[in-house]
C-alpha positions in Angstrom: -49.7 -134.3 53.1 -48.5 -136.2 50.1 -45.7 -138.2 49.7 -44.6 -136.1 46.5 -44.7 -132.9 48.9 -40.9 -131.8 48.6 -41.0 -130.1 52.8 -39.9 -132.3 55.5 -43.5 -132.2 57.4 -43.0 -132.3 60.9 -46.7 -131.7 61.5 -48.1 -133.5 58.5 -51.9 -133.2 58.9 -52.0 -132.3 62.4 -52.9 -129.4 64.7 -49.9 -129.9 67.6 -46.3 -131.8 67.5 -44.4 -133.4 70.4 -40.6 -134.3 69.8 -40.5 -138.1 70.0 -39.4 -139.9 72.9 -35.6 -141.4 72.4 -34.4 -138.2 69.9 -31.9 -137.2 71.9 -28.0 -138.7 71.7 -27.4 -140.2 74.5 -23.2 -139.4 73.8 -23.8 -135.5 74.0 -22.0 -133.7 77.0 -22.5 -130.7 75.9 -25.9 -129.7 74.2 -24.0 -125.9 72.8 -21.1 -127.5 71.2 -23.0 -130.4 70.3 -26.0 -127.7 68.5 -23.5 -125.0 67.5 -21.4 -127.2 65.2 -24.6 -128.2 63.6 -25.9 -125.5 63.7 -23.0 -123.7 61.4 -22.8 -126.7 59.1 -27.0 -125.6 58.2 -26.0 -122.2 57.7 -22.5 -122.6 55.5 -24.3 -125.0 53.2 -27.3 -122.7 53.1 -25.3 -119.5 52.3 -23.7 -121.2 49.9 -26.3 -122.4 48.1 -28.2 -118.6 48.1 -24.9 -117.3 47.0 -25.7 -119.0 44.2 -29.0 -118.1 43.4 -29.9 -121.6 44.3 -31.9 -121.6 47.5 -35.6 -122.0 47.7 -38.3 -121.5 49.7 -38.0 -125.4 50.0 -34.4 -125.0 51.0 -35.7 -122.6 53.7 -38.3 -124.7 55.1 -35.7 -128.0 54.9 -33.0 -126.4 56.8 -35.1 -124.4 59.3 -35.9 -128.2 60.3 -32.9 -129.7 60.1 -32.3 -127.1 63.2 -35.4 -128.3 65.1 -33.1 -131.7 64.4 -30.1 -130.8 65.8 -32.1 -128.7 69.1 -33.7 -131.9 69.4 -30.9 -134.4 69.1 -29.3 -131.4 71.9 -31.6 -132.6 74.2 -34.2 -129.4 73.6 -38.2 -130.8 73.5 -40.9 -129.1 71.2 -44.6 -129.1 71.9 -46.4 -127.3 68.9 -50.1 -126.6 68.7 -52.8 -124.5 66.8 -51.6 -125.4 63.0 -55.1 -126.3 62.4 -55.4 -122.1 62.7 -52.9 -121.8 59.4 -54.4 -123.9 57.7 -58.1 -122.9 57.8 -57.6 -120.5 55.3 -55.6 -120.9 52.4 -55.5 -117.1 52.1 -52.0 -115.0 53.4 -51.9 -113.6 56.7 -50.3 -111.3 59.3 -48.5 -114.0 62.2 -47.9 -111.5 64.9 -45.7 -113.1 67.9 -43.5 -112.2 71.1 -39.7 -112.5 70.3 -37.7 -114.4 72.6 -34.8 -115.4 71.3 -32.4 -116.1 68.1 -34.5 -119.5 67.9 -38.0 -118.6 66.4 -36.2 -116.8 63.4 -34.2 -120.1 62.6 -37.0 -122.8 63.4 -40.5 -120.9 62.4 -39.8 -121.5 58.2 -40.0 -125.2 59.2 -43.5 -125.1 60.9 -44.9 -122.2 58.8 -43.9 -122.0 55.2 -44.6 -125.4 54.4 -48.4 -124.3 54.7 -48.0 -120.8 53.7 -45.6 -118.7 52.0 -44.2 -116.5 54.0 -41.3 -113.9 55.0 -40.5 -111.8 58.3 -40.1 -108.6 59.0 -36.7 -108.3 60.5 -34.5 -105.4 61.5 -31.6 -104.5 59.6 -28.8 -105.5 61.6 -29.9 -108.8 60.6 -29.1 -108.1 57.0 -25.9 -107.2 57.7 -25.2 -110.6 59.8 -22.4 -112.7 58.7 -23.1 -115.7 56.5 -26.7 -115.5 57.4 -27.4 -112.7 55.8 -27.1 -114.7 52.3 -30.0 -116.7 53.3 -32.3 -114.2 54.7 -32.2 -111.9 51.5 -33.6 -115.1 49.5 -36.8 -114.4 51.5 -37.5 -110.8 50.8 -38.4 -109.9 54.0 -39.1 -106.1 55.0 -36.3 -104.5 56.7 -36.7 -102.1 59.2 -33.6 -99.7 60.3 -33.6 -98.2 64.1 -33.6 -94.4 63.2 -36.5 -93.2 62.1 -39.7 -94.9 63.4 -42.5 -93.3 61.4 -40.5 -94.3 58.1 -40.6 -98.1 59.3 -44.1 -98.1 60.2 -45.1 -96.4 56.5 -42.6 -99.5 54.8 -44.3 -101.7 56.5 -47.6 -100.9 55.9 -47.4 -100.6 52.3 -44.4 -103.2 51.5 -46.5 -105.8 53.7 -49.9 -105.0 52.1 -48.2 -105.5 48.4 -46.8 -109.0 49.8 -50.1 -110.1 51.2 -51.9 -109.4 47.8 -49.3 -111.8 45.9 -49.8 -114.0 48.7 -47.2 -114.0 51.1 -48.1 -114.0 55.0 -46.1 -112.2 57.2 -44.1 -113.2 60.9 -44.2 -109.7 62.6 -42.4 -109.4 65.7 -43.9 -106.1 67.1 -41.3 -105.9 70.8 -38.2 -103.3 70.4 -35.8 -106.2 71.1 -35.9 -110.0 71.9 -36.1 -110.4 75.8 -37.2 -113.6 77.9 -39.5 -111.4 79.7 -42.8 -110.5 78.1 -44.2 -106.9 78.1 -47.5 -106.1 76.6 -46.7 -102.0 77.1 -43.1 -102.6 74.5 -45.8 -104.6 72.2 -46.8 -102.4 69.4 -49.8 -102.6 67.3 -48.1 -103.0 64.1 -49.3 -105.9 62.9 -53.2 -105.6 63.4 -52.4 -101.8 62.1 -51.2 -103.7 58.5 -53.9 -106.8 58.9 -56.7 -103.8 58.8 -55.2 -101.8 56.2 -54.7 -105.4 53.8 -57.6 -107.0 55.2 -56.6 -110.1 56.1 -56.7 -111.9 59.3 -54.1 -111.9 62.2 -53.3 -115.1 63.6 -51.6 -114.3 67.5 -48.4 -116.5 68.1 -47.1 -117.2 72.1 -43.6 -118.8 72.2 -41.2 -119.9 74.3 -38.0 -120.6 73.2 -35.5 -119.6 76.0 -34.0 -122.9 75.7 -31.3 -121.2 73.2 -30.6 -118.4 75.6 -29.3 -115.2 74.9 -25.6 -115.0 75.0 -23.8 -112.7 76.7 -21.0 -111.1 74.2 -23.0 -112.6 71.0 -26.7 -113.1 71.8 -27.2 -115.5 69.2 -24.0 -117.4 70.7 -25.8 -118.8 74.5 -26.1 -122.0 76.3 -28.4 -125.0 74.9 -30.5 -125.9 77.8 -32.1 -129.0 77.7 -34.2 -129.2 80.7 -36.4 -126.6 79.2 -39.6 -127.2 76.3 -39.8 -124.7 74.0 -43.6 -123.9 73.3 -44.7 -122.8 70.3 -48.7 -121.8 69.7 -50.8 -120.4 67.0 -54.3 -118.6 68.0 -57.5 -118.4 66.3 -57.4 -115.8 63.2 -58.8 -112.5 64.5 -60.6 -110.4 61.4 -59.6 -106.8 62.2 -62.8 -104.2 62.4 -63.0 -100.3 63.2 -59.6 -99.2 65.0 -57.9 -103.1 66.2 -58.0 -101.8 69.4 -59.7 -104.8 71.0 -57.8 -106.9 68.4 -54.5 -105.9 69.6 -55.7 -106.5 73.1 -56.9 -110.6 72.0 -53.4 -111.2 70.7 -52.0 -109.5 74.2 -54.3 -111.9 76.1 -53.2 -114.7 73.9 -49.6 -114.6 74.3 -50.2 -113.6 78.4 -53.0 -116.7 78.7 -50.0 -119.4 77.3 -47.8 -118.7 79.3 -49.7 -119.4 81.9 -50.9 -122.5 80.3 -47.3 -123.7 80.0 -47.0 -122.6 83.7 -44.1 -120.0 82.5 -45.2 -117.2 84.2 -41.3 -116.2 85.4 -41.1 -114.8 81.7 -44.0 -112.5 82.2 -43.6 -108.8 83.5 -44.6 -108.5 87.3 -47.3 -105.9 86.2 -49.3 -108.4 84.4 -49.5 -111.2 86.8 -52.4 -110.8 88.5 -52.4 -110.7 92.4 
């Protein structure tokens, strides 16, 4: 990238990131506080600035990364790979991922938009989130309610296509809610259903990022844990032909073939470890 580029790269020209050796503070004892108070400063100055109409795309990208910062100086490790898969193609596409946890939402804009334009599709409690919710409607994204399930599937099939054409990728999460385990049978086919009807490419995404766990009263309010790597991996663009069914399956086998590579299988249902 060049030096004029306004993004704080933290992949720059390459396919996969490790956190440096040395990032985290030696002084912190205790990686929550230590991330949470950071963590509030990001989103304060952030909502502030989108209050004002004054929050880019740049911003987004800037801040998200100032978070992969503060996990980082936490203690939290990040080992990224597959960017070379985004950047093939300077065209938009459909990112369809599991959901894990509150920490993909606030650290993917740092990875992804600075090579694509992009926005999620997020559900509308989200919207309605204190603070946050400033932020989030600078993006656009396509909000889905809980009610009525056919109506969702039509937004998002036509509201995502009209993105796409004016070049905007999308981050689908396709689970009914964030979980640590993986299930392949609560993974809808969503996202290849919208990559077929815009045609453009799906590019599968396997995370791990239970190292911000779930909290108990406030699930975006649980324990830092150092002692685990979050994992974060883009696929190989799948083109979408006759009814996705064997595309669907290739980003099933995707995310379930990573976590095995990062030897993570305790997140994966029993039923799909093999015997």
């Amino acid at each position: 990238m060049v030096s004029e580029n306004p993004y704080h790269i933290i992949l720059a020209e390459n396919d996969s990131y490790e956190t440096p050796e040395g990032t985290r503070k030696s002084f912190i004892l205790n990686p929550k506080w230590y991330f949470f108070r950071k963590l509030l400063g990001i989103v304060f100055r952030s909502a502030s600035s989108a209050k004002k109409n004054q929050y880019s795309e740049v911003d987004w990208a800037n801040s998200s990364y100032e978070v992969i910062q503060a996990l980082e100086e936490a203690g939290v490790r990040f080992s990224i790979s597959g960017m070379n898969h985004l950047t093939a193609s300077d065209k938009p596409v459909i990112i369809i991922g599991n959901h894990m946890s509150t920490m993909e939402t606030m650290v993917l804009p740092a990875v992804i938009q600075p090579v694509k334009e992009t926005t999620f599709v997020v559900k509308e409690e989200l919207m309605n989130f204190p603070v946050f919710k400033h932020v989030l409607a600078t993006r656009d994204p396509i909000v889905l309610g809980r009610s009525n399930p056919r109506e969702d599937l039509k937004l998002v099939l036509t509201s995502g296509k009209e993105k796409l054409q004016n070049g905007t990728s999308i981050i689908l999460f396709p689970q009914k809610t964030r979980g640590v385990q993986f299930d392949p049978e609560h993974f809808n086919s969503l996202g290849i259903k919208l990559a077929r009807r815009s045609e453009v490419n799906a590019i599968p995404l396997a995370l791990v990022t239970d190292a911000w766990e779930n909290g108990n009263l406030i699930k975006e309010y649980g324990r830092i844990n150092p002692d685990k790597t979050v994992h974060i991996a883009f696929g190989e663009p799948i083109s979408v032909t006759g009814s996705g069914t064997d595309e669907h399956q290739q980003v099933l086998d995707f995310i379930v073939n990573q976590f095995r590579v990062w030897d993570r299988e305790d997140c994966l249902k029993s039923s799909v470890i093999a015997p």
